[in-house]
C-alpha positions in Angstrom: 25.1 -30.5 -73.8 25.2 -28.2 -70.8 27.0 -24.7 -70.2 29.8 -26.2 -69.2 30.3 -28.8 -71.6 30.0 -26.4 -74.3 32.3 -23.8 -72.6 35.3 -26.6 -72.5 34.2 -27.1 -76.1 34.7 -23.9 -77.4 37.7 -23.1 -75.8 39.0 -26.3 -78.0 39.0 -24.0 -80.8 41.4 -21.7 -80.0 44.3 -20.5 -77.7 42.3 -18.9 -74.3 44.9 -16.7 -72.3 45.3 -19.2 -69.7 46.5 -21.6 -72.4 49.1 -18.9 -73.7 52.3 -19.9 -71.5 51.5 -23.2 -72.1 51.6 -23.3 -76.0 54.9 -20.8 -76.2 56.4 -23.8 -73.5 56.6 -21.4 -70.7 54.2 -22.6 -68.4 55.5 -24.4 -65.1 52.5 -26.8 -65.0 51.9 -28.0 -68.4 53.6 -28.4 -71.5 52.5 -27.6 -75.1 52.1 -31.2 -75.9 49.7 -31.9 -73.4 47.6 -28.9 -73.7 47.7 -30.3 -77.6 46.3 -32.6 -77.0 43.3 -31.3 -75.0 42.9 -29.1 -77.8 42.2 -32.2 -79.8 40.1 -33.9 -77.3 42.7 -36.5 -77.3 41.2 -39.5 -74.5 43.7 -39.6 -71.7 43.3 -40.0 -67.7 42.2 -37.0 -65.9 44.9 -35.2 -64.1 44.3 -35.5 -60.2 41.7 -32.5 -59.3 41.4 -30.4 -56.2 37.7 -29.8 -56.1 37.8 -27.9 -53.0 40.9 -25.8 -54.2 38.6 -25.1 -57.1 35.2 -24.4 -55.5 37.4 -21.6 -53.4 39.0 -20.1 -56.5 35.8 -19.7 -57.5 34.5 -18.3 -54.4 37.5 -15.8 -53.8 37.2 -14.7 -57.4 33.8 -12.6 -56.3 35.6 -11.5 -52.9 39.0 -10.5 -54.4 36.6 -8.7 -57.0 34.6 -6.7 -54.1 37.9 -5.8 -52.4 39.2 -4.6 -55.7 36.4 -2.3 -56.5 35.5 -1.0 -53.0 39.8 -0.2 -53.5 39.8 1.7 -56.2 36.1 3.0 -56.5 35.2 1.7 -59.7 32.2 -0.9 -60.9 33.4 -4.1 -62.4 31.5 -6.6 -64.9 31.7 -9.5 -66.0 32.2 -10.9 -69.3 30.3 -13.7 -69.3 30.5 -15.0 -73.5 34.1 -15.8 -74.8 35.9 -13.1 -76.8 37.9 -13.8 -80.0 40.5 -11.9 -81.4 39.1 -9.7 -84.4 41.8 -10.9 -86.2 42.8 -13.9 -85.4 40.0 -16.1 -84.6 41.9 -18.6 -82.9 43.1 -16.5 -80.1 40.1 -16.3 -77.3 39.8 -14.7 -74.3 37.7 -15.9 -71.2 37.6 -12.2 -68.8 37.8 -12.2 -65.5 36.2 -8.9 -64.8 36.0 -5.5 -67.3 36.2 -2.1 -65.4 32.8 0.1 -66.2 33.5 3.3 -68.0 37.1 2.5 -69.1 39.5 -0.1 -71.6 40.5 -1.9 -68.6 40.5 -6.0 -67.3 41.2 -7.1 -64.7 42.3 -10.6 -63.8 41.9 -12.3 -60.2 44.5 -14.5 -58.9 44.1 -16.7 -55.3 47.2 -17.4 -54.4 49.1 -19.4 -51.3 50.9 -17.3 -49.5 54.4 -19.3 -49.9 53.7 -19.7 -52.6 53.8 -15.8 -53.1 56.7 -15.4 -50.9 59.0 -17.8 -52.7 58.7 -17.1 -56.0 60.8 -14.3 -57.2 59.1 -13.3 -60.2 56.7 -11.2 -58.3 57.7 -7.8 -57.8 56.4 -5.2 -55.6 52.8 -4.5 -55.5 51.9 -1.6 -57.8 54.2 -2.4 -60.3 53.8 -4.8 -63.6 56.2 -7.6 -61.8 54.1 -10.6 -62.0 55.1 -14.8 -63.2 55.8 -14.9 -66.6 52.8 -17.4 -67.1 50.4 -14.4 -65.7 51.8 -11.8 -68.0 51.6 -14.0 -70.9 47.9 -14.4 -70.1 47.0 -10.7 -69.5 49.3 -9.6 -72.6 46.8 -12.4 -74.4 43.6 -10.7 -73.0 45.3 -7.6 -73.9 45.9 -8.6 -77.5 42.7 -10.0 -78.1 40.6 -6.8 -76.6 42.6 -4.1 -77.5 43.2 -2.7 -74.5 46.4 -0.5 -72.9 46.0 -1.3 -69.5 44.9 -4.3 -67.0 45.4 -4.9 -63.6 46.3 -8.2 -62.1 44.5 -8.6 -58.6 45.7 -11.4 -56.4 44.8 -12.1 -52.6 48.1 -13.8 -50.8 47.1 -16.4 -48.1 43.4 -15.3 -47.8 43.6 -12.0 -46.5 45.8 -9.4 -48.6 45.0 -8.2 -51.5 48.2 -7.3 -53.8 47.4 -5.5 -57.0 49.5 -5.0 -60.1 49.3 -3.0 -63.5 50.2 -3.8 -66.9 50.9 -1.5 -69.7 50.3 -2.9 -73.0 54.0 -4.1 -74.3 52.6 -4.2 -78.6 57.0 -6.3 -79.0 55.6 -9.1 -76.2 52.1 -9.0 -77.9 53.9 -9.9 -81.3 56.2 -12.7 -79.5 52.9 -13.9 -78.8 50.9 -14.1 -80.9 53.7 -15.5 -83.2 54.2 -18.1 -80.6 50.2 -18.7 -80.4 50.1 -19.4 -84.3 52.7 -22.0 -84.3 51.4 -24.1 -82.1 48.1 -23.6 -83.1 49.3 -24.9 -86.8 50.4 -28.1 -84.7 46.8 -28.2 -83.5 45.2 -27.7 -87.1 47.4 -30.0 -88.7 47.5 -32.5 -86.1 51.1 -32.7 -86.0 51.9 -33.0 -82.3 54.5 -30.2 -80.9 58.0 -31.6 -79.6 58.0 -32.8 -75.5 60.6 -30.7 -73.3 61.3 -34.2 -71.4 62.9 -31.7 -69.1 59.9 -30.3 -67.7 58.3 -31.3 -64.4 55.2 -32.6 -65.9 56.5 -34.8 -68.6 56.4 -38.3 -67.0 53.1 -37.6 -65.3 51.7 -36.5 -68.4 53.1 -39.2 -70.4 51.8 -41.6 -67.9 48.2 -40.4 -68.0 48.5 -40.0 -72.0 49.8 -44.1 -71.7 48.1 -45.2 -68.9 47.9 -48.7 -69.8 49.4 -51.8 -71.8 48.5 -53.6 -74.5 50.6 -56.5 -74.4 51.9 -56.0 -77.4 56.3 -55.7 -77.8 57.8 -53.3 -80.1 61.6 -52.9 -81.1 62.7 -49.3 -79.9 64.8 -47.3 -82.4 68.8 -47.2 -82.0 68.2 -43.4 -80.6 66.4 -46.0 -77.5 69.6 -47.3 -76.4 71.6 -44.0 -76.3 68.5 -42.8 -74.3 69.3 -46.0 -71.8 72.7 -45.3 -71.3 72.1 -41.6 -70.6 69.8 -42.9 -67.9 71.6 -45.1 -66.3 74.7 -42.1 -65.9 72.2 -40.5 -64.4 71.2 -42.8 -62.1 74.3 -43.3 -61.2 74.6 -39.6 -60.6 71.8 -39.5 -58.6 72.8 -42.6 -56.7 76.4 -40.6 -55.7 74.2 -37.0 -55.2 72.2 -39.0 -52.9 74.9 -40.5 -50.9 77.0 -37.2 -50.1 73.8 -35.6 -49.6 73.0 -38.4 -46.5 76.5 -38.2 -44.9 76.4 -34.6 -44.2 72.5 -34.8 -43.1 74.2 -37.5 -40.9 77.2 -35.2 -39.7 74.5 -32.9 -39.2 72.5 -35.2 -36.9 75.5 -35.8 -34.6 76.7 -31.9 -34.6 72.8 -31.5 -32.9 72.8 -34.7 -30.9 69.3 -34.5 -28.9 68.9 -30.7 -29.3 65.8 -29.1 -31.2 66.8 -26.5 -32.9 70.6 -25.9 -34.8 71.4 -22.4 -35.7 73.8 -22.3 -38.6 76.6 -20.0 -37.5 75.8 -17.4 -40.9 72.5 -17.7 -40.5 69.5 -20.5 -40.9 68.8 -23.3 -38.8 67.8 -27.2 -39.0 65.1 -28.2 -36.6 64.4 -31.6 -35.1 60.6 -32.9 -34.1 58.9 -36.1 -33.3 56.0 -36.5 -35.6 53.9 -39.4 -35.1 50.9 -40.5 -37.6 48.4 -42.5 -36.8 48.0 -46.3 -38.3 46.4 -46.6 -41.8 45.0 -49.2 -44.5 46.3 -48.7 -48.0 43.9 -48.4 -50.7 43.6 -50.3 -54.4 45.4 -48.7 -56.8 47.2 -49.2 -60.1 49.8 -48.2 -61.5 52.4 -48.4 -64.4 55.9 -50.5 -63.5 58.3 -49.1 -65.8 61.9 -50.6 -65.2 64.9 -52.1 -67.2 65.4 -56.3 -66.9 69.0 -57.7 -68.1 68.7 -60.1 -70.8 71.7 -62.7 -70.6 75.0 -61.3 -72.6 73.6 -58.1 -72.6 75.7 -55.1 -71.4 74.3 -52.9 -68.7 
């Protein structure tokens, strides 16, 4: 086993602080069944990787950790083994960097700049205004070290570096580590935590967890046809959304006629451009095709 297999395996046995939003359900990326499953090493497709998104995380993580120091005139460390919790020994803690000489982390965030620019949970630099999934990771760390303070250090679009300070909040630390034990009882006991079929990773998740067919047909429960129904509403929903939606985009079109640009008369604009993309072969794939067939007599 190499230093990264066995890094991947022991953060299976715990809760590591990027894994906290996830298993209270607040993470935007993954919910706490999925991340249940990788606890338990369950066999499902990889999700789709970045690997140059990664290999430049990594590689801003030492820059964003220069700038950081050279900043504010300290010497950072790394903490290179995994920490857990004196307590609780499922709650671990991978560091980003430690500041020499005082009871201080600090954790390093690349972010896009949009990304950044958009999203309203960050506050002004200098304060403790950060994503809710990044405060539930530090407030993890923070739990797990015992420490008061840590800064969270991000560079926006490659070339600003933004820098914000927590304060040790012991009422959030309690949520949390409440929250933490729960699902790790789900993990122990290998009783799978509910799905919130709501969040924008269910279906891709569900289709990696499923991702193929065994030929075999199995009678749904009665709660299946009520879950039908609701979807076909919805559908229908969607179908009208989608039609108001592309009369005005087409009242739109004729208010601009050839012009590029349409200011808005409060504010905003809609812009028109020719894009043109060059010819292409498509390559194999597979896929799953879900859909509903009428049988005859059946209603719809």
């Amino acid at each position: 086993m190499n230093a990264r297999e066995d890094w991947l395996q022991q953060r299976r046995t715990g809760v590591g602080g990027s894994d906290a939003a996830a298993a209270l359900g607040q993470s935007p990326h993954m919910t706490a069944l999925e991340l249940y499953h990788i606890k338990l090493g369950t066999p499902m497709a990889a999700r789709d990787s970045d690997e140059e998104r990664t290999d430049f995380g990594k590689a801003m993580e030492n820059v964003i950790a220069a700038q950081y120091a050279r900043r504010f005139e300290v010497r950072l460390r790394r903490k290179n083994a995994i920490v857990r919790h004196p307590k609780y020994p499922w709650m671990l803690a991978n560091i980003d960097r430690l500041v020499e000489g005082e009871r201080k982390g600090i954790e390093i965030k690349n972010v896009d700049s949009m990304a950044y620019r958009f999203n309203d949970e960050w506050g002004e630099p200098g304060s403790d205004q950060i994503p809710t999934s990044y405060l539930l990771q530090v407030a993890h760390y923070q739990a797990v070290l015992g420490f008061e303070k840590w800064d969270l250090a991000a560079c926006v679009g490659g070339n600003k570096l933004v820098v914000y300070h927590i304060v040790r909040d012991l009422e959030l630390e309690e949520m949390l580590i409440d929250g933490e034990h729960e699902f790790w009882q789900h993990v122990e006991k290998q009783e799978p935590p509910d799905l919130d079929y709501r969040h924008a990773t269910a279906i891709p998740f569900l289709k990696r967890l499923y991702s193929g067919t065994n030929g075999e047909t199995v009678h749904l429960p009665v709660e299946a046809e009520t879950m039908h129904y609701a979807k076909l509403d919805f559908d229908e929903q969607e179908k009208l959304m989608k039609a108001g939606s592309d009369a005005a985009r087409a009242r739109l079109l004729q208010m601009m006629g050839n012009a590029a640009v349409g200011i808005l008369p409060h504010g905003g604009a809609y812009t028109r451009k020719i894009v043109e993309r060059s010819a292409y072969e498509v390559e194999a794939s597979k896929y799953i095709d879900f859909r509903f067939s009428k049988t005859k007599g059946a209603k719809a």
